[in-house]
NUTITI-649829 format. One record per residue (C-alpha): residue number from 1; residue in three letters; x, y, z. Coordinates in steps of 0.2 Angstrom, whole numbers, plus 5000, padded with zeros to 4 digits. Example, Ala and Ser with C-alpha at 12.3 -4.5 7.8 and 13.67 -1.06 7.14 Angstrom:
    k    r     X     Y     Z
    1  ALA  5062  4978  5039
    2  SER  5068  4995  5036
! end
This chain:
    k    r     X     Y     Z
    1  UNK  4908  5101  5336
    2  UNK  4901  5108  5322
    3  UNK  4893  5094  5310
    4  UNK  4892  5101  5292
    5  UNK  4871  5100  5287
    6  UNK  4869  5089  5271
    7  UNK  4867  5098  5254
    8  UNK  4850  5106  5251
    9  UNK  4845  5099  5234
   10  UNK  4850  5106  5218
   11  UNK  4837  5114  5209
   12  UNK  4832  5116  5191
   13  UNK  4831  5128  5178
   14  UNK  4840  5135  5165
   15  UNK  4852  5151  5168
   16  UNK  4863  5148  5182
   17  UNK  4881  5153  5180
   18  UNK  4894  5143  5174
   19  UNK  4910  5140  5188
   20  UNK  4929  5135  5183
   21  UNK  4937  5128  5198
   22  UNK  4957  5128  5196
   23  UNK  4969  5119  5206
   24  UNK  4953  5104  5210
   25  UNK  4967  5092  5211
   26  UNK  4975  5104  5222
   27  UNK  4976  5101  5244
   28  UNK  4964  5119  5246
   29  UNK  4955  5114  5228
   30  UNK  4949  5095  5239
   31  UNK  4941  5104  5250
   32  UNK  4933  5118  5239
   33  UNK  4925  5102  5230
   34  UNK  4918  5098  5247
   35  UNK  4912  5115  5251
   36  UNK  4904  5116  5235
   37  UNK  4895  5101  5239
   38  UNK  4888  5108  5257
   39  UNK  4883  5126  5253
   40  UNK  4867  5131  5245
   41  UNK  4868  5127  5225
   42  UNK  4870  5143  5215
   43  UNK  4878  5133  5199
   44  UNK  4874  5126  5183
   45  UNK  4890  5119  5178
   46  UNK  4904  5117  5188
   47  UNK  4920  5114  5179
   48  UNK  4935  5106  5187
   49  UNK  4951  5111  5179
   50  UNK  4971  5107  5181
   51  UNK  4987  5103  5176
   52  UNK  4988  5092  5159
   53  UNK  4996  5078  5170
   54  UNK  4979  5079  5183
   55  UNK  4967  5080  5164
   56  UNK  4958  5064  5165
   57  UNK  4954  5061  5182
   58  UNK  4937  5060  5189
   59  UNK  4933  5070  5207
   60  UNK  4916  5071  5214
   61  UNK  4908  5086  5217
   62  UNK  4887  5089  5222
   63  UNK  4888  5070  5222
   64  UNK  4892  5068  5204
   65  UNK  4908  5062  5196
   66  UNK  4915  5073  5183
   67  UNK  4931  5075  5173
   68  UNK  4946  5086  5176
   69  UNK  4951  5096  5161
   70  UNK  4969  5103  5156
   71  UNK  4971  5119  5159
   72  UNK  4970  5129  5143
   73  UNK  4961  5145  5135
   74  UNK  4947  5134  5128
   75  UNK  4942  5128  5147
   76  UNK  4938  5145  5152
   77  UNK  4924  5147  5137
   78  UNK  4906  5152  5145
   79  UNK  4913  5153  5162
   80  UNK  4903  5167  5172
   81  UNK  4917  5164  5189
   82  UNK  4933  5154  5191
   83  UNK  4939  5152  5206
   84  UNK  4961  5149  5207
   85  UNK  4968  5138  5219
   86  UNK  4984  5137  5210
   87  UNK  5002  5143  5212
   88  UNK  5006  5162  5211
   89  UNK  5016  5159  5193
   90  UNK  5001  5150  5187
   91  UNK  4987  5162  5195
   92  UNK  4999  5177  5190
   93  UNK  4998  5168  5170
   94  UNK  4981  5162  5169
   95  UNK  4968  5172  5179
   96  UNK  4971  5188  5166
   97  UNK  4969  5173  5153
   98  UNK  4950  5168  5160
   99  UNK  4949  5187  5165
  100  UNK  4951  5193  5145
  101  UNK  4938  5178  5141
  102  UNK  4925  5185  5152
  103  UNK  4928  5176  5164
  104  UNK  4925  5184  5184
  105  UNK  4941  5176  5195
  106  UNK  4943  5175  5211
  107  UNK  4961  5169  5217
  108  UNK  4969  5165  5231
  109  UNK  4985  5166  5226
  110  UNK  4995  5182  5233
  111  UNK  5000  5188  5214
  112  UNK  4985  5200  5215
  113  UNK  4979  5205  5232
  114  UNK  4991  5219  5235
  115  UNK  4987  5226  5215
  116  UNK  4976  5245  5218
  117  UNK  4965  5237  5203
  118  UNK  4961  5221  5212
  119  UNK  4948  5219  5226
  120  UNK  4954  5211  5241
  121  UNK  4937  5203  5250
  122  UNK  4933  5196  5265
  123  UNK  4912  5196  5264
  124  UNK  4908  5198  5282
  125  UNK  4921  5215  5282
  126  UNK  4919  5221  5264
  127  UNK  4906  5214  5255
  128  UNK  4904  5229  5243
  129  UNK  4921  5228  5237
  130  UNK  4917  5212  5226
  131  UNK  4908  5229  5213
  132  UNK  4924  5238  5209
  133  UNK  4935  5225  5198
  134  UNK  4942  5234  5184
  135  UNK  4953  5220  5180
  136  UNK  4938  5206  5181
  137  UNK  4949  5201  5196
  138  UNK  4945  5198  5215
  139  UNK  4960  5191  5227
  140  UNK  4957  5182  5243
  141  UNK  4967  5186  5258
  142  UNK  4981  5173  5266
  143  UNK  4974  5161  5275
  144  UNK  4986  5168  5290
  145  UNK  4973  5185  5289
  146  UNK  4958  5176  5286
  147  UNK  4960  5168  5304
  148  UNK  4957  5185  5313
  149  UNK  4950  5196  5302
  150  UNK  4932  5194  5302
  151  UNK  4933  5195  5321
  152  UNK  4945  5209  5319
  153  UNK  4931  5217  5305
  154  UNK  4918  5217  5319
  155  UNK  4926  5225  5332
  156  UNK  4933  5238  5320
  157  UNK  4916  5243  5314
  158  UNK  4911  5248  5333
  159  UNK  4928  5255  5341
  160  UNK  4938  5260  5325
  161  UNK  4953  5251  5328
  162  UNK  4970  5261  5328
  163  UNK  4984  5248  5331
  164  UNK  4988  5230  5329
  165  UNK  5001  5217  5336
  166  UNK  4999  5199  5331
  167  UNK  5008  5183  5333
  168  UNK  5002  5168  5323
  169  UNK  5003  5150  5326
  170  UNK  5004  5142  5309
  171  UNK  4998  5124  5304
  172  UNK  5009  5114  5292
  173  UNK  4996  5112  5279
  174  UNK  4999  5131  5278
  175  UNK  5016  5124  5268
  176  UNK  5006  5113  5257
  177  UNK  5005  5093  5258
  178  UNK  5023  5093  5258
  179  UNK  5022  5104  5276
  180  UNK  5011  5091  5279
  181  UNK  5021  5076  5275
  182  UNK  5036  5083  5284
  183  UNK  5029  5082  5297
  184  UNK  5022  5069  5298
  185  UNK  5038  5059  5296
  186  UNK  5045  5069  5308
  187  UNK  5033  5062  5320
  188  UNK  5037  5045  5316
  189  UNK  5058  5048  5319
  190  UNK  5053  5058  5336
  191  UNK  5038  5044  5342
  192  UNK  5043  5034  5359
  193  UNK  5061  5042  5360
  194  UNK  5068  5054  5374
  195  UNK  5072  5067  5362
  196  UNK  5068  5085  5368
  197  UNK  5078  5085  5380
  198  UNK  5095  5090  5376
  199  UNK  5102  5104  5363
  200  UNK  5102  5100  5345
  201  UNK  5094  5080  5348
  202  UNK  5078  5081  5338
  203  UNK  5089  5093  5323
  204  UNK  5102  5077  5323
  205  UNK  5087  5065  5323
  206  UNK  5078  5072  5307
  207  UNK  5092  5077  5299
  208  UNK  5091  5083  5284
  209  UNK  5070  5081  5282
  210  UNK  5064  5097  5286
  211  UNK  5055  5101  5268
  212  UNK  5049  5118  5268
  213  UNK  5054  5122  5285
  214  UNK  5071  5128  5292
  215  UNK  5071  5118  5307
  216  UNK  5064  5103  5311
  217  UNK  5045  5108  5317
  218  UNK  5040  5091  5326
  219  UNK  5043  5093  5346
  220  UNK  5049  5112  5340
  221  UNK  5040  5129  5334
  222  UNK  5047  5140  5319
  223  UNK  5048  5157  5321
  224  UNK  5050  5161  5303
  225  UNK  5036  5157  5288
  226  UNK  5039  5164  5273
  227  UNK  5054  5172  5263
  228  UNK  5066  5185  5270
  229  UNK  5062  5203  5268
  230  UNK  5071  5218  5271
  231  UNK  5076  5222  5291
  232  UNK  5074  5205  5296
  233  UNK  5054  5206  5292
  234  UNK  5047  5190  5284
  235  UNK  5037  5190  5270
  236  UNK  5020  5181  5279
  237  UNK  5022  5195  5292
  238  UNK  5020  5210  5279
  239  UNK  5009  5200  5271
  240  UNK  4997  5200  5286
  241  UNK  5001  5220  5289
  242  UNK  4998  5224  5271
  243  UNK  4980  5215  5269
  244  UNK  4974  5218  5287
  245  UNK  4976  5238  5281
  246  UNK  4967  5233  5262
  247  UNK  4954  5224  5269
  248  UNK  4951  5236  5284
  249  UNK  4951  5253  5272
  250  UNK  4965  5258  5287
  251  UNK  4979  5262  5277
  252  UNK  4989  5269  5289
  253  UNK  4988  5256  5303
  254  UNK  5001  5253  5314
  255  UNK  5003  5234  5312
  256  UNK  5017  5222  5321
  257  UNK  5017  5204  5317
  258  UNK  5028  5188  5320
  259  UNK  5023  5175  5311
  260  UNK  5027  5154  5320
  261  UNK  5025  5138  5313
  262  UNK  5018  5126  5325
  263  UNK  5018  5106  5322
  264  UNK  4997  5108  5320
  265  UNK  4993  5099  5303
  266  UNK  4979  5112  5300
  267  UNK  4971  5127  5309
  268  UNK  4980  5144  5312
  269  UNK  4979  5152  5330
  270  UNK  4984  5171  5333
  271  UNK  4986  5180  5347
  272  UNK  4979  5197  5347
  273  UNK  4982  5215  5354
  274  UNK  4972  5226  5347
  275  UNK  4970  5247  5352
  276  UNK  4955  5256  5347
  277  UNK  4948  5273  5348
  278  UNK  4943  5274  5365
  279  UNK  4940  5264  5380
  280  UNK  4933  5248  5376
  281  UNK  4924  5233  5388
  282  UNK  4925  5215  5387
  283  UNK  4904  5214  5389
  284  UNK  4903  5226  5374
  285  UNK  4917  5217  5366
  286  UNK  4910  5198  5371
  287  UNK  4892  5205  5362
  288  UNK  4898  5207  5347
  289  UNK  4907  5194  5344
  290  UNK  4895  5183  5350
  291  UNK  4883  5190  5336
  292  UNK  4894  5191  5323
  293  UNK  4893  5184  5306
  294  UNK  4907  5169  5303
  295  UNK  4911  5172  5323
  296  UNK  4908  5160  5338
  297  UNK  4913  5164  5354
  298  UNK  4921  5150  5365
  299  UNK  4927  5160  5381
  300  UNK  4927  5152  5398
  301  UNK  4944  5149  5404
  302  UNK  4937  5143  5421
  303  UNK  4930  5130  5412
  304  UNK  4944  5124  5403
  305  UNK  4933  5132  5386
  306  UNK  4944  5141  5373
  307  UNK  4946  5138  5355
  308  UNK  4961  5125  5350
  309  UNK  4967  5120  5331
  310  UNK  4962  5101  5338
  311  UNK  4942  5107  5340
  312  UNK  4940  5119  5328
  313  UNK  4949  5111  5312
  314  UNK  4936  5106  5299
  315  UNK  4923  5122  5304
  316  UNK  4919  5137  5295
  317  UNK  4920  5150  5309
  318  UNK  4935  5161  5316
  319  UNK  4932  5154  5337
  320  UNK  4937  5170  5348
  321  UNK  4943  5167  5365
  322  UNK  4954  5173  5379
  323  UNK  4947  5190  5380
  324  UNK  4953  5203  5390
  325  UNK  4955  5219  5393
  326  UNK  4973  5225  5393
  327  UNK  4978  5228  5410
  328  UNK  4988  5242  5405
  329  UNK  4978  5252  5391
  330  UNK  4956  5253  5393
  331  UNK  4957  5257  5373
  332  UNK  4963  5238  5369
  333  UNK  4957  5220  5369
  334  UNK  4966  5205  5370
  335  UNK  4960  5190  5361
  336  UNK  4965  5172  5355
  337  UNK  4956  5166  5338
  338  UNK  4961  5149  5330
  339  UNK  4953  5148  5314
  340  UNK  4955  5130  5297
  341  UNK  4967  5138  5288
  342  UNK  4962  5125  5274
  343  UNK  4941  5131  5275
  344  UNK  4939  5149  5279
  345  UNK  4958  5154  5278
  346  UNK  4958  5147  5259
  347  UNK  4943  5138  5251
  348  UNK  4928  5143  5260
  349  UNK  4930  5161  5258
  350  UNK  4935  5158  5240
  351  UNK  4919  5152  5235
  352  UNK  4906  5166  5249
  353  UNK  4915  5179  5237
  354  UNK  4909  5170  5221
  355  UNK  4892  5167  5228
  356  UNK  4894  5187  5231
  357  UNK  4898  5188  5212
  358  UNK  4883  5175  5205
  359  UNK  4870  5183  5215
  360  UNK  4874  5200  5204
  361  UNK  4877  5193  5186
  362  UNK  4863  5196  5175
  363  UNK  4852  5180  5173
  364  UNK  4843  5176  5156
  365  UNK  4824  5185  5156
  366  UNK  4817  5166  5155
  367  UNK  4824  5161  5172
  368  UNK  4820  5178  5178
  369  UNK  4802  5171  5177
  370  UNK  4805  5153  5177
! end
């Protein structure tokens, strides 16, 4: 649907900064490698770093093989931007490690994003924030926030949203591979059976396989992702509330979420009722989103045209469809966005806010002129 162009070739000359990629053995990590090698080439060296048991291996990225280091202090030496796909104790251990050695992270972990002292960017909403790191730190949002929130960022910039209500359809690969394998198996015990049909069958049939999740997610959906939080609030959904407020500069946004685990290998879908400042129109509302950056608008029910994790896995952009004018309230818009929760809800947007950061590091005064 939307074929990735081949890489534009890699250019010469001396100067260009030196990116760390932690985690490159990692599921997100596979496909920063391969977004690496489609984007525009701003990097000299690109160094692939991980655990001491992953030191050794040989991954291809810009077409060349290259060697996986072991994550230590001396890896970080001359890196201008390391990017951290990586556990939240490793992130939370080791990005004030590269930090301290001049280093620019950016993580994706969630250790940082919630810190005052620590940018939280999305670069089609907040571009300029990438500036203010006092802690050499920049943190990505989840990839459950990443799926609305440029859409969201556009149509905040012309009505001023004052309220949101969200209700997410997760992919497994939002667990990791093990989410992934999980349910995968699951598939195979459910395949070509009658289950589904009567109370409890599929549970008895998986059993005891249900991995990360708390019920089996094959023929099922999870209302629950994350870890218990106080007043029967999950983790993901405050995540989602606290970042959507960061990111939007709205600290005092009314936000409801429920968070649901779908048996989608990858791609997150939300639903979306947002209020704004006054009355709003779906044409006004259709405009903007059909010109706005990391957007494509997909919306024609009639035709049987509205975004699904099964097209849009494997693209860049946030697809916006369904939308609607609540039939109850002219100030708020219903919409449907599905957006790869392994590309722009993780890797992707890692590696736009380094770009953000390499285009304002200072370049040596003879590849100024080179």
């Amino acid at each position: 649907m939307c074929p990735h162009p081949p890489p534009p070739p890699r250019p010469d000359g001396p100067g260009r900064p030196t990116l760390a990629v932690v985690g490159a053995t990692g599921a997100v990590g596979t496909v920063m490698l391969r977004i690496l090698s489609q984007r525009a080439d701003v990097w000299g060296e690109i160094r692939l770093i991980a655990s001491p048991r992953s030191a050794g291996r040989k991954l291809t990225v810009r077409g060349e093989e290259t060697e996986v280091l072991a994550l230590t202090e001396e890896a970080f030496d001359g890196v201008d931007v390391a990017m951290f796909d990586v556990p939240d104790e490793v992130a939370g251990r080791w990005a004030p490690i590269a930090a301290a050695k001049g280093a620019v992270v950016v993580d994706n972990s969630g250790v940082f994003r919630m810190d005052p002292d620590v940018p939280l960017v999305v670069p089609e909403v907040n571009p300029h924030a990438v500036r203010m790191r006092p802690r050499g730190i920049i943190a990505n949002p989840s990839c459950t926030t990443l799926s609305m929130i440029v859409a969201l960022g556009a149509l905040h910039a012309e009505f001023g949203l004052r309220e949101l209500v969200a209700s997410s359809y997760q992919a497994v690969s939002g667990a990791g591979r093990e989410g992934v394998a999980t349910l995968r198996q699951q598939l195979s015990l459910v395949a070509g059976t009658e289950l589904g049909t009567n109370p409890g069958d599929v549970r008895r049939a998986v059993g005891d396989h249900t991995g990360p999740f708390p019920e089996p997610v094959a023929l099922n959906v999870v209302p629950w992702t994350g870890s218990a939080c106080e007043d029967g609030w999950s983790s993901e959904e405050l995540k989602v509330r606290d970042e959507s407020r960061k990111i939007l500069g709205l600290p005092g946004l009314p936000v409801a979420v429920t968070c649901v685990r779908v048996p989608v290998i990858t791609t997150h879908s939300l639903t979306v009722h947002a209020r704004f400042e006054g009355e709003v129109t779906v044409d006004k509302a259709r405009e903007i989103l059909a010109t706005a950056p990391g957007v494509v608008l997909f919306d024609n029910p009639a035709a049987g045209e509205f975004p699904t994790p099964a097209d849009v896995v494997g693209t860049d952009p946030t697809w916006v469809g369904r939308v609607r004018r609540a039939l109850d309230d002219p100030t708020a818009l219903e919409l449907f966005v599905c957006g790869d929760n392994l590309r722009k809800g993780s890797a992707l947007n890692t590696a736009q806010i380094a770009e953000l950061v390499a285009a304002e590091l200072p370049r040596p005064v003879t590849d100024r002129f080179s």
